[in-house]
N, C-alpha and C positions, 0 to 999 in steps of 0.2 A: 854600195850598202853602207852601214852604218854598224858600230855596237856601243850598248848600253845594257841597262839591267830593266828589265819590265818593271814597273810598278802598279802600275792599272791596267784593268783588261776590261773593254763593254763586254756587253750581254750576250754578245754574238762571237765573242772568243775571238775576236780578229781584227780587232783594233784596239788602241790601247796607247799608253805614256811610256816612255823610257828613259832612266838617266842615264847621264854618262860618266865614264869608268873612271874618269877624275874629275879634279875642283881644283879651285884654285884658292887663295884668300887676295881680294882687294876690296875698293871701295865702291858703294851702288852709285855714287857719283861725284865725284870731285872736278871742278871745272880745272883747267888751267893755271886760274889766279889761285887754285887749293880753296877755295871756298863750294860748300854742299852745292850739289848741281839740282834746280828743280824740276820735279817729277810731276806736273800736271797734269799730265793725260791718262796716267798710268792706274787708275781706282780699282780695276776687276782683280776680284778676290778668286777668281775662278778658272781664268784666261792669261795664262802669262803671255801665252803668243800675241793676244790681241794687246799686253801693257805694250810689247816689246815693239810690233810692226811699223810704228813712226818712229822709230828709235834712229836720233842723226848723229850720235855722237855722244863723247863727256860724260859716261857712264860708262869706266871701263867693267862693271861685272857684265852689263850684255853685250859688251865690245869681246867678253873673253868666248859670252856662250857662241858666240855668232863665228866667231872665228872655228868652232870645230867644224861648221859646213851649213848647207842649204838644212834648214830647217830647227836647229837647234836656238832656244831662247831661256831667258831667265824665269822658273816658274811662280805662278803667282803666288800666294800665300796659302791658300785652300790647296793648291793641289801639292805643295811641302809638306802640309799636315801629313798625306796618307803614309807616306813613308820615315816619318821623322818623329812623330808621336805617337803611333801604332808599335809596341814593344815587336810583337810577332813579327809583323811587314820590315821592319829595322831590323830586326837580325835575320832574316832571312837575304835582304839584300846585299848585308853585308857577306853572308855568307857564300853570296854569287860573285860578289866582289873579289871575294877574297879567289874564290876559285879561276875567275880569269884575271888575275893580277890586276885588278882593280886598287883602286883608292878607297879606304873601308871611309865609309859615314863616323863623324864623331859619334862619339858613345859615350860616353861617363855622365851620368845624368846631374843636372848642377854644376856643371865647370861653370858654366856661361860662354861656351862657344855657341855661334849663331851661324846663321843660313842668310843673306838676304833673300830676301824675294822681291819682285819686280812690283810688287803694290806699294803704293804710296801712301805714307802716313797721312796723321790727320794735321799736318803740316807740309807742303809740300815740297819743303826739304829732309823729312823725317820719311824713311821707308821701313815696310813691315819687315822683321826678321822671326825665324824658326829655329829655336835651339830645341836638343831632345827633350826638355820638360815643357816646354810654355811658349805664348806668340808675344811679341814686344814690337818695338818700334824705336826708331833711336835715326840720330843725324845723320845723312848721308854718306859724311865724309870720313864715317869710319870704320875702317879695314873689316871685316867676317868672311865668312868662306861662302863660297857659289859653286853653286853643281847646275849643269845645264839638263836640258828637260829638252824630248824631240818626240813627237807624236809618230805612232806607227799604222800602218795596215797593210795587214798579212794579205797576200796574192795566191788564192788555193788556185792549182793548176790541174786537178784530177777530182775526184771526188771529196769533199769535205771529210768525208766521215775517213778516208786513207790518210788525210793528214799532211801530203809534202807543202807547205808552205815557203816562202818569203820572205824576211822584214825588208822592208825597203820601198 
């Protein structure tokens, strides 16, 4: 199994997004020689999993998300929004956070801490970041925080309406 904090749930109550209980801060991609690493495949605003799936290297933020295990990746920038600009949905996670020793989400609104996310700017060494007021974009090679993202669905083993479920 896995743990994270829900943040989306479909219609059906039983599948859904999860983050994970820490982040880290590095770069969405710096090659080697330190120069921005290019993101060309990377465009859905929607799909981190699918920016992430050709991912071969030289981008240590989805070097980091991949490393928590099978299925975790960098989210894209639409799905950062739900939990990052949403005031309610943002302290609620943090609240989860906080209750399993988690890594709370930045919060101070206007510091100018940032999120990358696995979309690529409209330069293809420029990727989309998420801080808690605004969506921006800015050069690869430098440093913000990354929190990984893992898609779930629940396993009901008894009747729906009883409830004992699964993540995993």
């Amino acid at each position: 199994g896995c743990e994270g904090v829900v943040v989306e749930v479909d219609v059906t109550g039983y599948r859904g997004k999860i983050i994970s209980l820490t982040g880290v801060s590095t770069y969405i991609g710096k090659n080697s020689q330190g120069y921005a690493a290019n993101l060309y495949n990377h465009s859905s605003t929607t799909d981190g999993r699918e920016n992430c799936k050709d991912h071969k290297g030289d981008v240590p933020a989805m070097d980091w998300c991949r490393s928590l295990g099978d299925g975790w990746y960098l989210p894209a920038i639409d799905e950062m929004k739900c939990y990052l600009l949403n005031d309610p949905i943002h302290d609620k996670v943090n609240h989860t956070l906080k209750s399993m020793d988690g890594c709370l989400l930045l919060q101070s609104k206007g510091s100018g801490s940032r999120y990358w996310s696995s979309t690529v700017g409209s330069c293809s060494s420029d990727s989309k970041y998420c801080s808690n007021h605004d969506v921006g974009e800015d050069n690869n090679n430098k440093s913000a925080h990354v929190r990984a993202m893992r898609r779930f669905e629940a396993k009901v083993y008894d009747t729906p309406t009883v409830g004992p479920y699964k993540v995993g």
